[in-house]
Rosetta silent file (secondary structure, phi, psi, omega in degrees, C-alpha in Angstrom):
SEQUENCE: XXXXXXXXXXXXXXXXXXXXXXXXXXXXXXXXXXXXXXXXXXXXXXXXXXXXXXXXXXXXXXXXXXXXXXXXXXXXXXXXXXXXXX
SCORE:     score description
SCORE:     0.000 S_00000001
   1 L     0.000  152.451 -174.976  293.437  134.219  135.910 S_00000001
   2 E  -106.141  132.052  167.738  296.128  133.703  138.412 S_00000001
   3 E  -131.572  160.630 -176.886  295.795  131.696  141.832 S_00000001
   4 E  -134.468 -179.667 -153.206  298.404  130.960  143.864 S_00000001
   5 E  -162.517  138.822 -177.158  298.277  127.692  146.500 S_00000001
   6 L  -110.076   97.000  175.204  300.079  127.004  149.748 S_00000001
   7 L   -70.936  174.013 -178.789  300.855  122.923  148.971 S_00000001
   8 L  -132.197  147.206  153.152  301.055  120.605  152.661 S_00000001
   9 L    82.700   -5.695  157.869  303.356  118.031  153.114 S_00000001
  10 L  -108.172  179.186 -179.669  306.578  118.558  150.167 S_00000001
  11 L   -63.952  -56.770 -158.858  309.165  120.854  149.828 S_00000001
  12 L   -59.277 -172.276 -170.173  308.024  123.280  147.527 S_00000001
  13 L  -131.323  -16.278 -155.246  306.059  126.406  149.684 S_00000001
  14 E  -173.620  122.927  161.813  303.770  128.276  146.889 S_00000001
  15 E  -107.649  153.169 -170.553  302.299  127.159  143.654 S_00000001
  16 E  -126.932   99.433  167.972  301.754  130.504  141.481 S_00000001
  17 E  -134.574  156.615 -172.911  299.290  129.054  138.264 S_00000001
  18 E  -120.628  127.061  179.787  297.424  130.706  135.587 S_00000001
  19 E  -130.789  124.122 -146.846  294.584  129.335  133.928 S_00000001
  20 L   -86.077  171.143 -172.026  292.897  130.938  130.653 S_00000001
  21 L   -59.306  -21.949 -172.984  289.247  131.402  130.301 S_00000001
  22 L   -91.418  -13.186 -153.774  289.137  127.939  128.602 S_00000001
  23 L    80.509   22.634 -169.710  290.565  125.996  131.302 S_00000001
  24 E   -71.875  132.404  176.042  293.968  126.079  130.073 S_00000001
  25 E   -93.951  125.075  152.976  297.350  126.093  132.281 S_00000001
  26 E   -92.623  -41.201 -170.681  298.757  128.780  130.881 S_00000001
  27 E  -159.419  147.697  174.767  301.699  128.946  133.367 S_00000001
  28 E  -154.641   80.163 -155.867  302.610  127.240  136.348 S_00000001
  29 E   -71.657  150.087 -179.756  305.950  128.960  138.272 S_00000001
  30 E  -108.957   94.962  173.926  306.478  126.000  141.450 S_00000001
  31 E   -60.515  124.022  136.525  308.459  128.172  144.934 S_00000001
  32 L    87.129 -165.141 -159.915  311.174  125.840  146.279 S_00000001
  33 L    70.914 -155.585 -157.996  311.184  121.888  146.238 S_00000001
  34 L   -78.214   90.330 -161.526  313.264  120.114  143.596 S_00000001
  35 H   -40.171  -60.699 -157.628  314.328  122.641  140.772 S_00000001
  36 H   -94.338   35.409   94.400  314.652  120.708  138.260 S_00000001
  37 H   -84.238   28.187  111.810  311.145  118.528  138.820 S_00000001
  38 L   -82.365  -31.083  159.870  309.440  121.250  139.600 S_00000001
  39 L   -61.753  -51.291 -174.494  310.553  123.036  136.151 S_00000001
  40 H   -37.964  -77.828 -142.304  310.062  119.385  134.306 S_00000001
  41 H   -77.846   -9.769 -179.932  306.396  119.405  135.619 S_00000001
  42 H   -86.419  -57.848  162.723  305.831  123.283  135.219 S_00000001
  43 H   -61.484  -27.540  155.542  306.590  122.825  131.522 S_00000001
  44 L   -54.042  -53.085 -170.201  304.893  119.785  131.083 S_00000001
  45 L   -85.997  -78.159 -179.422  301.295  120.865  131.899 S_00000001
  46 L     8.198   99.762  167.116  301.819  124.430  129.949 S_00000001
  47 L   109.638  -14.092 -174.259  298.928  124.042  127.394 S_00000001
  48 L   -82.474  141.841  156.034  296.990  121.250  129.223 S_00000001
  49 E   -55.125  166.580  179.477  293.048  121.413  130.335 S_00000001
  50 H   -84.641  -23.144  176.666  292.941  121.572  133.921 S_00000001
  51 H   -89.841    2.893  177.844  291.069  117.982  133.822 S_00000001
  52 H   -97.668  -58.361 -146.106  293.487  116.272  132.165 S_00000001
  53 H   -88.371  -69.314 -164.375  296.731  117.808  134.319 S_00000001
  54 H   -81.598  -15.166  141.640  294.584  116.505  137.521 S_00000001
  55 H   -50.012  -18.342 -163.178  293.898  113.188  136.054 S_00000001
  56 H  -142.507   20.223 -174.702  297.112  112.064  135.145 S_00000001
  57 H  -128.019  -36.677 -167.442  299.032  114.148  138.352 S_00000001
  58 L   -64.789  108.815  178.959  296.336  113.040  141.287 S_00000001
  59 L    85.322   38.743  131.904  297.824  110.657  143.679 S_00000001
  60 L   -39.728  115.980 -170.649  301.661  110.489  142.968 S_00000001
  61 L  -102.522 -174.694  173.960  303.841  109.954  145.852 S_00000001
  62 L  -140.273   80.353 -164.413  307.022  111.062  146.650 S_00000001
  63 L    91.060 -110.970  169.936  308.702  108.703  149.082 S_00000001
  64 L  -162.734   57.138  164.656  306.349  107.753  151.950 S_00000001
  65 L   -89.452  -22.481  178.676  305.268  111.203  152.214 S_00000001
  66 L    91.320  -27.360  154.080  301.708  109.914  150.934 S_00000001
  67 L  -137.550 -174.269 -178.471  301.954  112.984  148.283 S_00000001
  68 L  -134.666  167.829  176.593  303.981  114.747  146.010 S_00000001
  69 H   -53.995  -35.118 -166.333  304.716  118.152  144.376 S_00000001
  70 H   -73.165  -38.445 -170.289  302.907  116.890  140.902 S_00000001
  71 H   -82.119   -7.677  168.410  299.714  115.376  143.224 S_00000001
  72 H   -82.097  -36.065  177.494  299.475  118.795  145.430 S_00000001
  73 H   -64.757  -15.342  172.056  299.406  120.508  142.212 S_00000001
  74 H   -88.433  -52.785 -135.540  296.080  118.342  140.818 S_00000001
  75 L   -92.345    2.154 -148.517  295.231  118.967  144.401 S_00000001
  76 L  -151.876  -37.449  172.503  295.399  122.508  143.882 S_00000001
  77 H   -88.646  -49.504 -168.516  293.648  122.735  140.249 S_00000001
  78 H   -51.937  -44.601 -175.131  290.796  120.520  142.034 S_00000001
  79 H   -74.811  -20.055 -168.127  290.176  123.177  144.494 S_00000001
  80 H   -79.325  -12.735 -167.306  290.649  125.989  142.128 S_00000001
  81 H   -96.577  -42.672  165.665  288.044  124.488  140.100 S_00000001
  82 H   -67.482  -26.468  163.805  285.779  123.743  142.791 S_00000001
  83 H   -51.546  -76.011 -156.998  285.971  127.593  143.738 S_00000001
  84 H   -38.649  -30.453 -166.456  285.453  128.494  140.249 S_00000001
  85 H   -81.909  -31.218  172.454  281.909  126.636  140.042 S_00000001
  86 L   -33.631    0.000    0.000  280.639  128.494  142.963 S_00000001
């Protein structure tokens, strides 16, 4: 299933991710911030559980913004997850 996710506080503007029936990142396209660490990190999870991906992404800064593109994206599987249980 596909959700998409309006991150706060980085560059990028719109995560677009797909997660299989299993809990799987299937895909994860990142809109704007830092092309080429948002592809790195797009390609990276591809294939991961969703609990794993927010364990080892969740709290990552990016300067002394207090978060980053990789920790909005755990931040973004957390909520998608907490929706899902509903």
């Amino acid at each position: 299933m596909e959700y998409r996710y309006k991150p706060q506080g980085v560059c990028s503007r719109e995560f677009i991710i797909d997660i299989d029936e299993n809990d799987v990142i299937k895909d994860v396209k990142i809109i704007g911030g830092c092309a080429g660490n948002t592809a790195g990190v797009s390609v990276l999870v591809k294939g991961m559980r969703v609990k794993d991906v927010i364990q080892r992404l969740k709290g990552i800064p990016c300067g002394l913004r207090g978060t980053s593109c990789p920790d909005q994206l755990a931040t973004a599987l957390e909520e998608i997850t907490k929706n899902k249980k509903m």
